[in-house]
C-alpha positions as CSV (number, residue, x, y, z in Angstrom):
1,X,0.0,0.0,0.0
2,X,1.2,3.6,-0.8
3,X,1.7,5.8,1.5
4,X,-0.8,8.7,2.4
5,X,-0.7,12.0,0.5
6,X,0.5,15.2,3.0
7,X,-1.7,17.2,3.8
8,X,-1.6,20.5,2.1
9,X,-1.0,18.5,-1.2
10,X,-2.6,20.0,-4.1
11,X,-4.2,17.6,-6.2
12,X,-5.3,18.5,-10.5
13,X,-4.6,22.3,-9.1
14,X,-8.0,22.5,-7.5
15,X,-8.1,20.3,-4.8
16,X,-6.0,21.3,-1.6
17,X,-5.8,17.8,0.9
18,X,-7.0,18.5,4.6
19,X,-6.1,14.7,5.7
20,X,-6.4,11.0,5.8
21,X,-10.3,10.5,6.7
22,X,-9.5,6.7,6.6
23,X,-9.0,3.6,4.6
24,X,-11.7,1.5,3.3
25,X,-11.3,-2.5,1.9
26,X,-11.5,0.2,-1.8
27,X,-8.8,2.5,-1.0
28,X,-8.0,5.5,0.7
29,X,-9.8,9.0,1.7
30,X,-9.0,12.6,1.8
31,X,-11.2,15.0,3.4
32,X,-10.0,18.2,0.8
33,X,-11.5,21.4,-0.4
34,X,-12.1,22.7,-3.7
35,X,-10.8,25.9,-4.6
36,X,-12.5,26.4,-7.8
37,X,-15.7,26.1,-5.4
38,X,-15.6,28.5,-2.5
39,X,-13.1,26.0,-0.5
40,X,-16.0,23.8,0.0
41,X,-15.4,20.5,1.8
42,X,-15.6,17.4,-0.6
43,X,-14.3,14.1,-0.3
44,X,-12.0,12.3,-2.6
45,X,-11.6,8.4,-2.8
46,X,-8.1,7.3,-3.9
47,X,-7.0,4.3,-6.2
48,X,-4.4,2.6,-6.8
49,X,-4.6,0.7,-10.4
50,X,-3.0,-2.8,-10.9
51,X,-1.4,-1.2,-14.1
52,X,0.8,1.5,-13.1
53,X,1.6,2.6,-16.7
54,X,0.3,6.2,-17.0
55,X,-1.1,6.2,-20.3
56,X,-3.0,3.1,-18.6
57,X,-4.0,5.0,-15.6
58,X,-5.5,7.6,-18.2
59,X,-7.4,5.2,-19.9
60,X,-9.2,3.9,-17.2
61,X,-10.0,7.2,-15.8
62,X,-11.8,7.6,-18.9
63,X,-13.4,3.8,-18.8
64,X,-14.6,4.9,-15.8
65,X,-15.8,7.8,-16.1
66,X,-17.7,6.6,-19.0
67,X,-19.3,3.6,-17.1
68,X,-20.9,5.8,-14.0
69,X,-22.1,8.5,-16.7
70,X,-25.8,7.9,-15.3
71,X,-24.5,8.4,-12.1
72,X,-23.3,11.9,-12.9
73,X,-26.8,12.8,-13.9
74,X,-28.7,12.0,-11.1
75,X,-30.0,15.1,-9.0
76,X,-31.1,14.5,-5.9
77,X,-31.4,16.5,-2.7
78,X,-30.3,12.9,-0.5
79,X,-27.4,11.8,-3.2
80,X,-24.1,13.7,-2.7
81,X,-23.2,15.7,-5.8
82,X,-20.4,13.6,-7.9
83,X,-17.2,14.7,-9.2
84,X,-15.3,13.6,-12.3
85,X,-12.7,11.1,-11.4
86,X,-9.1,12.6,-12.1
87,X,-5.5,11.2,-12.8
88,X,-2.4,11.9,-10.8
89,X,0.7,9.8,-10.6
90,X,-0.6,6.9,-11.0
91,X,-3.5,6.9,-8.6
92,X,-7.0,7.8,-9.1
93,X,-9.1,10.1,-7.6
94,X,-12.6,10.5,-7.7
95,X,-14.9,12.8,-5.8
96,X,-18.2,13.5,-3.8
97,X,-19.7,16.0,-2.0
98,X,-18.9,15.9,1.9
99,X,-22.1,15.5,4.5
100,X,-21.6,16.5,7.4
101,X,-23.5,14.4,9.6
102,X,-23.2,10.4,11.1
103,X,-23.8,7.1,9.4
104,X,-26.3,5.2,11.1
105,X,-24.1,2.6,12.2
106,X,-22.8,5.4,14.3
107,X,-26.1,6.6,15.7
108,X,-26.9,2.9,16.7
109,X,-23.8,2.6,18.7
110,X,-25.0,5.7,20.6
111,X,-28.5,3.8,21.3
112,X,-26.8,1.1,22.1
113,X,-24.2,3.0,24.8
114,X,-27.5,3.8,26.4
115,X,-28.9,0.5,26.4
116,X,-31.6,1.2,23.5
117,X,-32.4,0.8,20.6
118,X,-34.7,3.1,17.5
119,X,-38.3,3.4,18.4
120,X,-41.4,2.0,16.1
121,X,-42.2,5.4,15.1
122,X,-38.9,6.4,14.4
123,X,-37.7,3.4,12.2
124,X,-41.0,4.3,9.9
125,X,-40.2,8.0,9.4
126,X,-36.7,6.5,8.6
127,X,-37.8,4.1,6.1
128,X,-40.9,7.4,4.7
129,X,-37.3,9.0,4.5
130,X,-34.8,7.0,2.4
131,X,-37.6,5.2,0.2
132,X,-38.5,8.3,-2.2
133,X,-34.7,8.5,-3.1
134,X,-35.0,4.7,-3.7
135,X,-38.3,5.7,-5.8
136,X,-36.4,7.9,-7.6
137,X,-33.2,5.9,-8.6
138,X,-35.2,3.2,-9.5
139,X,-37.4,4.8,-11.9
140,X,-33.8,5.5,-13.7
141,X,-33.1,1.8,-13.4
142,X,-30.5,2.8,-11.1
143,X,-30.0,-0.1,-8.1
144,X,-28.0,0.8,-5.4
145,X,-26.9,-2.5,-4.4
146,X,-24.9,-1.2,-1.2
147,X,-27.3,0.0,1.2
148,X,-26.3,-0.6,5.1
149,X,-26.0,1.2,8.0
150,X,-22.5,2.2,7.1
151,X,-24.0,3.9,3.5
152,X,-26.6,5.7,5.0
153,X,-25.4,9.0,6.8
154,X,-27.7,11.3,8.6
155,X,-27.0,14.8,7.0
156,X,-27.3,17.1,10.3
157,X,-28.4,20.4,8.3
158,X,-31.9,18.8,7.4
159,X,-31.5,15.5,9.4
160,X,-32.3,13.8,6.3
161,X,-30.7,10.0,5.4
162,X,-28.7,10.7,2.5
163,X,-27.1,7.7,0.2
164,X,-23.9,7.2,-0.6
165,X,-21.2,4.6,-2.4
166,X,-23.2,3.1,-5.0
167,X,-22.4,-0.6,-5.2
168,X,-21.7,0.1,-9.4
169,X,-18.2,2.2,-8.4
170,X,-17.4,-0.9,-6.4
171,X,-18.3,-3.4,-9.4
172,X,-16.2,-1.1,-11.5
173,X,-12.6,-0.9,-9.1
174,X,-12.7,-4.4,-9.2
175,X,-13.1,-4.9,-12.9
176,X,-11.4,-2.1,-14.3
177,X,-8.5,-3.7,-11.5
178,X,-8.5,0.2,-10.1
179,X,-7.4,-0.6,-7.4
180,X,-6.2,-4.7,-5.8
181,X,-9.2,-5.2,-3.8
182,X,-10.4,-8.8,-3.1
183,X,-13.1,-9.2,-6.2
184,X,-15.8,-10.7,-3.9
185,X,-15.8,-8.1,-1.9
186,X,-17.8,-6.2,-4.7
187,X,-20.8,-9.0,-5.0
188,X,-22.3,-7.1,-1.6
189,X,-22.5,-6.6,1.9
190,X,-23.1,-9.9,3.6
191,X,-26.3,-9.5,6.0
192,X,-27.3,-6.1,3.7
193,X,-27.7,-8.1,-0.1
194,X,-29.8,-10.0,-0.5
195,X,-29.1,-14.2,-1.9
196,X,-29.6,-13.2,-5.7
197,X,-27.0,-10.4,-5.6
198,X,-24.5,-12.8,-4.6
199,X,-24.8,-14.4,-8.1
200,X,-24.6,-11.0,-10.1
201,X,-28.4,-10.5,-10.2
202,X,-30.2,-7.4,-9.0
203,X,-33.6,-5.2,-9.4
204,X,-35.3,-2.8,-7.6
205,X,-36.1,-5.0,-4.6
206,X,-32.6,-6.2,-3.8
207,X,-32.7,-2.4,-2.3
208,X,-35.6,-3.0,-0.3
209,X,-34.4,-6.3,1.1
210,X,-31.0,-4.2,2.5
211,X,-33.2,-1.5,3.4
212,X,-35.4,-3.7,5.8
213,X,-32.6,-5.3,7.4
214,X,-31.5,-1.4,7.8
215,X,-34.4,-0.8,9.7
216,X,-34.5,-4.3,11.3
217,X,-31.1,-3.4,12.9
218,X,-32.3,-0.1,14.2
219,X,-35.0,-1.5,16.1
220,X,-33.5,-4.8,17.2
221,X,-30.3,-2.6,18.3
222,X,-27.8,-5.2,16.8
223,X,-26.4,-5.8,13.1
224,X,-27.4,-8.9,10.9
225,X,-24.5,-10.8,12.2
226,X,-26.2,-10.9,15.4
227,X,-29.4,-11.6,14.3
228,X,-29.0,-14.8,11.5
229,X,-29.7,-18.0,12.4
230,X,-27.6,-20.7,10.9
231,X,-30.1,-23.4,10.8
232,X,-33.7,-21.0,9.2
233,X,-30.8,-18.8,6.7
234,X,-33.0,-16.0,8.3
235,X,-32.7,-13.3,10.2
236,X,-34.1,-14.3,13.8
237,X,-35.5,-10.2,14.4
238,X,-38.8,-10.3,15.7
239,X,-38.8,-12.0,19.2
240,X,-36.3,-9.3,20.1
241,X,-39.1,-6.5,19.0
242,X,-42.3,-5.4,19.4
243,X,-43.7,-3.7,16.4
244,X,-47.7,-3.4,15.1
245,X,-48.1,-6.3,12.8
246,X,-48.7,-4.9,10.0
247,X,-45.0,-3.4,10.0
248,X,-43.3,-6.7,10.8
249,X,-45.8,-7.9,7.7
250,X,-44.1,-5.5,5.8
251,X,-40.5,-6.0,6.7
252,X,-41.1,-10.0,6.2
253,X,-42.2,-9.2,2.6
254,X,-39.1,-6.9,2.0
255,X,-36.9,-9.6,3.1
256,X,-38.5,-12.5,1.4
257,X,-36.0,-14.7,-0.4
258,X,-37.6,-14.6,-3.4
259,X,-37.3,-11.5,-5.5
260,X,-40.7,-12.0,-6.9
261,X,-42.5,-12.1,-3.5
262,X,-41.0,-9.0,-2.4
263,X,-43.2,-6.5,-2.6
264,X,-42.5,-4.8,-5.9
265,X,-41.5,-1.2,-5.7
266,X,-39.7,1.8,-3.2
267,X,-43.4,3.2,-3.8
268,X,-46.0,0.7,-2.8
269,X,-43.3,0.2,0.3
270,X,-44.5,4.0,1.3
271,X,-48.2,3.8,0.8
272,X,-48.1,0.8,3.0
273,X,-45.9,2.4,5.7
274,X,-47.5,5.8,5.6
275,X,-51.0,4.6,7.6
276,X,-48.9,3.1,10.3
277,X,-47.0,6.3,11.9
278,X,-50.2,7.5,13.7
279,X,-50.6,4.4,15.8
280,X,-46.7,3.5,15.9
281,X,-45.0,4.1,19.2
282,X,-42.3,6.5,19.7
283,X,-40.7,5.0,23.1
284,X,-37.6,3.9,22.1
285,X,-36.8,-0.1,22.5
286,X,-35.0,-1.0,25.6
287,X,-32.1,-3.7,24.2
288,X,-30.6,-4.4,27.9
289,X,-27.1,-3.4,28.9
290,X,-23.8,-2.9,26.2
291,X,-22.5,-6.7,25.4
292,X,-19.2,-4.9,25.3
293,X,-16.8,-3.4,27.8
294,X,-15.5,-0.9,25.7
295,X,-17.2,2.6,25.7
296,X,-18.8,3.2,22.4
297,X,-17.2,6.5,21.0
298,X,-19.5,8.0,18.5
299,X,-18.1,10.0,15.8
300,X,-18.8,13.9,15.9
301,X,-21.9,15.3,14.5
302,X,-19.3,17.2,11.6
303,X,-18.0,13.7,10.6
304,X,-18.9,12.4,7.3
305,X,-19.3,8.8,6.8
306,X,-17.5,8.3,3.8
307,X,-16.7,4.5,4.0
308,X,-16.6,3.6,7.3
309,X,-19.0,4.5,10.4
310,X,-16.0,6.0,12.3
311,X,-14.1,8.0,9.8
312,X,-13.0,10.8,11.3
313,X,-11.3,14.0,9.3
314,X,-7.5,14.7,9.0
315,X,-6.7,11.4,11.4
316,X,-4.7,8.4,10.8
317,X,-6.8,5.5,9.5
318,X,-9.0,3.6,12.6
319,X,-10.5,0.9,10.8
320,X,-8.6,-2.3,9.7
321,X,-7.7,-2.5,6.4
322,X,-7.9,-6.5,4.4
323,X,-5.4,-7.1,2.2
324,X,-5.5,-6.3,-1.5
325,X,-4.7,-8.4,-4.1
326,X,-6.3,-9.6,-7.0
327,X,-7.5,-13.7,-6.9
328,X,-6.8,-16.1,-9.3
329,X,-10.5,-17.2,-9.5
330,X,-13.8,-15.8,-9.6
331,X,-15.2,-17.6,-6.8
332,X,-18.9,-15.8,-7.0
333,X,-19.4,-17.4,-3.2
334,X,-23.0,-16.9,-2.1
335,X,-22.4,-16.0,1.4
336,X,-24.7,-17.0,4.0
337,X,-22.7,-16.9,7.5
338,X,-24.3,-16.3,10.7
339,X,-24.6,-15.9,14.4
340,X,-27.2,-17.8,16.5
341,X,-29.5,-15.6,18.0
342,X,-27.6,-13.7,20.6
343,X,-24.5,-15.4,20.5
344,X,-21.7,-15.8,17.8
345,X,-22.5,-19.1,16.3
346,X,-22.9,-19.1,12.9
347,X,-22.8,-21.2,9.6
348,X,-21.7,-20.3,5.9
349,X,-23.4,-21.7,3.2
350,X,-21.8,-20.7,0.1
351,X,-20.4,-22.1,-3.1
352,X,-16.7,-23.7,-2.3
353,X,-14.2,-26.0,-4.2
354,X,-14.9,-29.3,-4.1
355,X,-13.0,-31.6,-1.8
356,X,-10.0,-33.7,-3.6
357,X,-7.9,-36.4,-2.6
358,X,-5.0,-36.3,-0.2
359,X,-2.0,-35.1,-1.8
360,X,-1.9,-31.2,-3.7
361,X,-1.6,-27.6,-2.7
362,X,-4.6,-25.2,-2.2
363,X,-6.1,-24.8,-5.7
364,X,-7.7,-22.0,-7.2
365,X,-11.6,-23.1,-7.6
366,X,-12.0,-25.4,-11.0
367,X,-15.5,-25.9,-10.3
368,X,-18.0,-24.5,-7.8
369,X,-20.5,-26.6,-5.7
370,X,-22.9,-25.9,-2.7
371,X,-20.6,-27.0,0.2
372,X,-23.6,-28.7,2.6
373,X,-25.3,-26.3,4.7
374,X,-25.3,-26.1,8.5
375,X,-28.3,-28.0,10.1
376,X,-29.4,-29.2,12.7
377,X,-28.3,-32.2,14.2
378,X,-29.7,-35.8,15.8
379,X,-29.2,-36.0,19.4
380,X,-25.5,-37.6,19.8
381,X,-24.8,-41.1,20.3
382,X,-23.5,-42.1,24.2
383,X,-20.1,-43.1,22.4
384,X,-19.8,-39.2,20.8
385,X,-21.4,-36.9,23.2
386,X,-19.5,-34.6,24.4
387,X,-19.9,-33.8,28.6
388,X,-22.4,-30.5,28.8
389,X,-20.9,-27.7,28.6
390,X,-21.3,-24.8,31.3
391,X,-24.3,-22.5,29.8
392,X,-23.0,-19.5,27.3
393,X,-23.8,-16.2,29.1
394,X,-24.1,-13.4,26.6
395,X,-21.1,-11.7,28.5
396,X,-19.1,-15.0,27.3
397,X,-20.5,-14.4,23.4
398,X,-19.6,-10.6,24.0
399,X,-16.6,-11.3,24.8
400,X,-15.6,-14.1,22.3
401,X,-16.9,-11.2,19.5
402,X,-14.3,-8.4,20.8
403,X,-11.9,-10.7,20.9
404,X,-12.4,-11.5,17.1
405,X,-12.3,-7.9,16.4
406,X,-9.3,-7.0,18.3
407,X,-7.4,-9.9,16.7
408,X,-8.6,-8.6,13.1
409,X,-10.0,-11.7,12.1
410,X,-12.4,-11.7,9.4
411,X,-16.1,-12.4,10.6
412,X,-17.2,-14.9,7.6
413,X,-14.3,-16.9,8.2
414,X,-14.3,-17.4,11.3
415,X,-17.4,-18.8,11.2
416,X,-16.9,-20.4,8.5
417,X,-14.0,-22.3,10.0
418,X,-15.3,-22.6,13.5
419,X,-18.2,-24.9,11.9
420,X,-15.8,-27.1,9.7
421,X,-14.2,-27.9,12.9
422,X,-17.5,-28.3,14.8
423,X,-18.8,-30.5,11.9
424,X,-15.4,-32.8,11.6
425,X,-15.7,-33.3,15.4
426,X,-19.2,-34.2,15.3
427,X,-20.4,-35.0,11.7
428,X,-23.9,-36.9,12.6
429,X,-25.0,-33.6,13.7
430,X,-25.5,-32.0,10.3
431,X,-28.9,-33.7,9.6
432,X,-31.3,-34.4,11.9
433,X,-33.9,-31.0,14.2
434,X,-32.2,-31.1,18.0
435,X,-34.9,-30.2,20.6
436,X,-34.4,-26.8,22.3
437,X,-32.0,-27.9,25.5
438,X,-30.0,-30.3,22.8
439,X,-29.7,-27.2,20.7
440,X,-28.4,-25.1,23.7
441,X,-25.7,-26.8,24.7
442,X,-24.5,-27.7,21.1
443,X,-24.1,-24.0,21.0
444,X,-22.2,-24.2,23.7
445,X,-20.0,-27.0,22.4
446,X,-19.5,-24.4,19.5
447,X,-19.0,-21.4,21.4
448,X,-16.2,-23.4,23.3
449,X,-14.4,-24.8,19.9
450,X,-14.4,-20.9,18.9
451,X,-12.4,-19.9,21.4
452,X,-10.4,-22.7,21.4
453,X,-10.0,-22.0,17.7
454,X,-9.2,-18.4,18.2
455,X,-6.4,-18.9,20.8
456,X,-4.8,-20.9,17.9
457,X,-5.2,-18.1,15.2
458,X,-4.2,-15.8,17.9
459,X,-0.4,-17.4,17.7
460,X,-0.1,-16.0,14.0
461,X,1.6,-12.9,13.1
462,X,-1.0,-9.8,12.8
463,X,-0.4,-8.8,9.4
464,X,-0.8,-12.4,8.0
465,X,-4.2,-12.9,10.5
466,X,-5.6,-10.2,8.9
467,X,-5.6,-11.9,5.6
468,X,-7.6,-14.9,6.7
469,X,-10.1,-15.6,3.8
470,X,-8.7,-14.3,1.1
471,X,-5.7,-16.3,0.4
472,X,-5.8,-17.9,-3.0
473,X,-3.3,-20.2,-4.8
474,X,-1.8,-17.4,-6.6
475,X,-0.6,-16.2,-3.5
476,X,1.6,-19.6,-3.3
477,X,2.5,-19.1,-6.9
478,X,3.8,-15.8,-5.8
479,X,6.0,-17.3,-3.0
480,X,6.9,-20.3,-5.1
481,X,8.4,-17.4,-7.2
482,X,10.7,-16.0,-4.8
483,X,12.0,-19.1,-4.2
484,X,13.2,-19.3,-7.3
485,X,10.7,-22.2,-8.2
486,X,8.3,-21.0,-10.2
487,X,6.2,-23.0,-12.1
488,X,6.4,-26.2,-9.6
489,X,3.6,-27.7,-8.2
490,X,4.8,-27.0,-4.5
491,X,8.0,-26.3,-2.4
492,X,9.4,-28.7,-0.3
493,X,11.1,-26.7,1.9
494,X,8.2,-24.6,2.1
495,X,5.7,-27.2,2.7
496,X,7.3,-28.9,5.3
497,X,7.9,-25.7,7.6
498,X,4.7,-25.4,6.7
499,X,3.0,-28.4,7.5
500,X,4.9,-28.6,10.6
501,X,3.4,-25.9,12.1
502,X,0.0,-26.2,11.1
503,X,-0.4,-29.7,12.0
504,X,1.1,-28.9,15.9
505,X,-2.0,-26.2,15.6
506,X,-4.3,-28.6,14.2
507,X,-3.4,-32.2,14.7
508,X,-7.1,-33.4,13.7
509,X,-6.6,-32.3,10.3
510,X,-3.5,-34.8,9.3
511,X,-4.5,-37.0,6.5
512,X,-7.8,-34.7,5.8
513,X,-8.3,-32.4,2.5
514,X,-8.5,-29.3,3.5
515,X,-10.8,-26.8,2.9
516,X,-9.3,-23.7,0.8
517,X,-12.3,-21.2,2.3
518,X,-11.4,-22.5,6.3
519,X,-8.1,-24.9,7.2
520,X,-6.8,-24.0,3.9
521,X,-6.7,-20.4,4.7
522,X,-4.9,-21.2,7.9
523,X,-2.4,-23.2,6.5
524,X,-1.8,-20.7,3.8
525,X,-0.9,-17.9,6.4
526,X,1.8,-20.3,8.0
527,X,3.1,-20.7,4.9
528,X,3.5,-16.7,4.3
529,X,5.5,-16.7,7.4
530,X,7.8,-19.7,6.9
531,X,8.5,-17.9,3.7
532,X,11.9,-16.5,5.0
533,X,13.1,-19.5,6.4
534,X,12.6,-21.3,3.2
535,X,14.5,-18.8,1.7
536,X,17.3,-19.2,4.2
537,X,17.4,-23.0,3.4
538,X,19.1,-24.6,0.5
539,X,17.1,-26.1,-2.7
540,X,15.9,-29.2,-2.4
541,X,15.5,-32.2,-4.8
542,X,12.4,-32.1,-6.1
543,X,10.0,-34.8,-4.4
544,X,8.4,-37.6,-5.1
545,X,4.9,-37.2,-6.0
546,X,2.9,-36.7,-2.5
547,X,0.6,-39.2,-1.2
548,X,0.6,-38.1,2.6
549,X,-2.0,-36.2,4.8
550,X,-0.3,-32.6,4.6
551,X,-1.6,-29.6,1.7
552,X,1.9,-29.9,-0.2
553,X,2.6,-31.7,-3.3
554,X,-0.3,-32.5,-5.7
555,X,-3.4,-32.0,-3.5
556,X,-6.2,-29.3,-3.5
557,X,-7.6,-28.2,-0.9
C-alpha cells in the first residue's frame, strides 16, 4: 500500500488535501477542499490501479468515467453531488460531495451506549425518509446495491438519510483492477444483499431487502451478524421486538428470499408504511445493557461517513484494512454466515471447491459446488457426546466477539472455519432438528471450539491474521516465485515448515483435504511466514509425488 498524501498537497490544481479520513477495503480517503468552489469541503476516494503505466491509468480514468455517466446525472437533494474522477501519478481520484452528519451505524452505537435501541415510530419516518430517493433511482433503473448502516449517513443540516457509495463504483474498481481489492468483496455486503446479488443478479427490490434489514437493525439494536440464524438462513429479528403487525408484515415481505415475493417497488413500500405512523410508538426499544466493555465513542456530528462508520477528518486511518490483491479465480461465493440468535454461532453456506484427494496444494476453484449447509443435528450417540458444557452467558459471546475484532480476524471466516471444525468433530449432527436444550448446549460445544480456535489463530503474526479468507493459490505461486521455483507444483522446503506448524495447531486435520475457504486459509498464512526460512534453506531435490496427509505436493484443498 502507498503511502498517504500530505496534507496540504494539491491535487489537478484544484483540490488542496485536509487529511487522511481513513482507509476503506476500496482505498484511501482525503477529506479536501475545492478551490474552484468556494473552499467547499468534498471528499476524494483514492485508487491505486494494478497497471501503473500512465497512459493506462489515463485510460481507465476515462473507462470509468464513462461507465458511472448515469451516475453523474442524477440530482437528488439525498445523493451527494459527484465529481469527475481525475489522474495523478498513477493513482486515481474521484470525488463526492462531503455530508456533514453520522452514518447510522454510528447513531446505533450511541443507542446502544444507552442500552436502546430506535423506536417504532422512528424506524417508519426513517424508512418514509430513504424510500422516495429509492423511488427515484429506481425509476432510472438505477440499483444501489450497497445500502447498510454504514452507506446511510444522517446529513445534520436537514436530518435527512442521505445515500452514498453506489455498489456500481465498487463493481467497477474491481473490474477495471483500479485498485487490488479482493473481487468478492464487490458481490455485496453480507447480511445487507440479498441471496440473488450474490450471483450477479439485481432489481429494484434487492434495495428494499437491504433496506429492511437497515431498519431491522435499528429496532432490534444489533447488526445482521447478530441476528442470523444458521439453521432457518433468516434473520431471527422479531422475538427481540415489538412492532404493530402490519410493519413486521411488511418488513417480512421486503426480506422475502424470493425476489418475486417481495413487494414490488420503493413506492408501494410507502403507501403501506404511511397509515402506520399515527398508531406507531415512539418510546424507544430498551435492548438491555452494552455486550461490550468498551465505551462506544461516536463520531462527531461534523463527521462524514464516507466508508466507514468512524471515519473521522485529517486522522490516521481507525478501521482495519484487508489485504488487496487480485485472486486467481472468480469464486462468485453466495455467502450465507451467521450468528445464533444472541451469540456468535454461525454457519456459511456458500459455493466452495470441491473436496480432492490427499496429496496437492490449495487450488484455485475449477469448479463451484454448494458445500452442505449447517443443520441441525440428531441427538448424539453415548459413544460421541460430548460432557455438557457450562451455559454461554451473553457476557461470554460478548466477549468471544471483541476478541475476534481486536485480533482482526475476518467475521465470515471465522465462522466459516469454527463450523468445519464443529462438523469434523461431530459430523452426525448435520442432519437431523435437535430439541431446544440439545440445541443449547450444542451452542455451547461451539461457542467453546471458537475460542479454542481463536487462541490458535491468535499465535499467527497480525499482518498475516488479517488476511484470513482471502488467500488464494496465486498467493503460493507468488511465494513459489521468490523461491526461485516457479512454475512447480509446491515447495518442499516450504511445505514442510509449513505443515509442521500447522499440523502442531491442528493435529485433527493430518490425512484430511483441506478446505481452501477454512483450514486452507490457515495453512496458507503459516506458509507466508515460513516464507523466509525457506529462503534461508538450500534447494531441495524435487520430491516424489505426495501421497501423505499434509496440503503440499499434488493435493487441493
Amino acid at each position: 500500500m502507498q503511502a498517504p498524501i500530505a496534507p496540504g498537497t494539491l491535487l489537478h490544481d484544484r483540490y488542496r488535501l485536509i487529511g487522511v479520513a481513513g482507509q476503506g477495503k476500496f482505498g484511501q480517503t482525503y477529506l479536501a477542499r475545492d478551490q474552484k468552489r468556494l473552499n467547499e469541503l468534498c471528499v476524494l476516494k483514492e485508487f491505486t490501479p494494478v497497471n501503473q503505466d500512465a497512459a493506462a491509468v489515463e485510460a481507465l480514468r476515462q473507462r470509468f468515467h464513462q461507465a458511472v455517466s448515469e451516475l453523474y446525472e442524477l440530482q437528488h437533494p439525498q445523493l451527494p453531488r459527484l465529481r469527475v474522477m481525475i489522474a495523478q501519478e498513477q493513482r486515481l481520484y474521484w470525488g463526492r460531495d462531503y455530508i456533514e452528519g453520522k452514518s447510522y451505524g454510528v447513531l446505533l452505537d450511541e443507542r446502544k451506549a444507552q442500552g436502546q435501541g430506535f423506536a417504532e415510530a422512528e424506524v417508519i419516518q426513517f424508512l418514509l425518509k430513504v424510500l422516495p430517493v429509492l423511488t427515484y433511482l429506481h425509476n432510472r433503473d438505477v440499483v444501489h446495491r450497497n445500502i447498510s448502516l454504514h452507506t446511510l449517513i444522517w446529513r445534520q443540516q436537514d436530518q435527512l438519510p442521505v445515500l452514498i457509495n453506489f455498489g456500481l463504483v465498487q463493481e467497477l474498481v474491481v473490474r477495471l483492477q483500479l485498485h487490488p481489492v479482493d473481487r468478492r468483496e464487490a458481490l455485496g455486503q453480507w447480511g445487507y444483499a440479498p441471496p440473488e446479488q450474490f450471483n450477479g443478479k439485481v432489481d429494484a427490490t434487492s434495495d428494499l431487502y437491504a433496506l429492511a434489514v437497515v431498519a431491522i437493525a435499528l429496532l432490534a439494536g444489533d447488526g445482521p451478524e447478530a441476528l442470523y440464524n444458521s439453521q432457518t438462513r433468516q434473520l431471527e429479528w422479531e422475538s427481540r421486538v415489538k412492532v404493530q403487525p402490519k410493519l413486521a408484515q411488511i418488513l417480512r415481505q421486503m426480506l422475502h428470499p424470493q425476489p418475486k415475493k417481495r413487494i414490488a417497488s420503493a413506492a408501494q413500500v410507502t403507501q403501506l408504511l404511511e397509515p402506520l405512523l399515527p398508531t406507531a410508538t415512539a418510546t424507544p426499544v430498551a435492548i438491555g445493557p452494552v455486550a461490550s466493555t468498551t465505551a462506544v465513542t461516536a463520531a462527531p456530528a461534523t463527521t462524514d461517513q464516507a466508508d466507514d462508520p468512524k471515519l473521522r477528518p485529517a486522522q490516521p486511518p481507525r478501521r482495519r484494512v484487508r489485504p488487496k490483491r487480485k485472486g486467481d479465480s472468480d469464486p462468485r461465493a453466495s455467502a450465507a454466515m451467521a450468528v445464533g440468535l444472541l451469540m456468535l454461532v454461525a454457519a456459511v453456506a456458500w459455493k466452495v471447491v470441491p473436496h480432492k484427494p490427499p496429496g496437492a496444494k490449495p487450488n484455485a476453484p475449477s469448479v463451484a459446488t454448494n458445500s452442505p449447509a449447517p443443520a441441525n443435528a440428531p441427538a448424539p450417540d453415548a459413544s460421541t457426546a460430548p460432557s455438557t458444557p457450562a451455559p454461554v452467558n451473553s457476557t461470554d459471546q460478548a466477549a468471544l466477539r471483541e476478541r475476534r475484532r481486536q485480533l482482526n480476524i475476518d467475521f465470515p471466516f471465522f465462522t466459516a472455519l469454527v463450523d468445519a471444525a464443529f462438523y469434523s468433530q461431530y459430523p452426525q449432527r448435520r442432519s437431523q432438528p435437535l430439541s431446544d436444550p440439545e440445541q443449547a448446549r450444542l451452542q455451547a460445544e461451539w461457542t467453546a471450539i471458537a475460542s479454542s480456535t481463536m487462541d490458535k489463530l491468535a499465535t499467527l503474526k497480525p499482518e498475516t491474521r488479517s488476511k484470513l479468507g482471502h488467500y488464494t493459490r496465486a498467493n503460493y505461486d507468488q511465494w513459489l516465485a521468490a523461491l526461485g521455483e516457479s512454475g512447480a507444483k509446491n515447495s518442499q522446503r516450504l511445505d514442510a515448515l509449513a505443515d509442521s506448524r500447522f499440523f502442531q495447531l491442528f493435529p485433527d486435520q493430518k490425512g484430511k483435504p483441506l478446505n481452501p475457504r477454512t483450514f486452507g486459509q490457515v495453512w496458507y498464512a503459516i506458509a507466508e511466514e515460513q516464507l523466509s526460512a525457506a529462503k534461508a534453506q538450500p534447494p531441495a531435490v524435487p520430491p516424489p509425488p505426495a501421497t501423505g496427509d499434509r496440503p503440499g505436493g499434488n493435493r487441493s484443498l
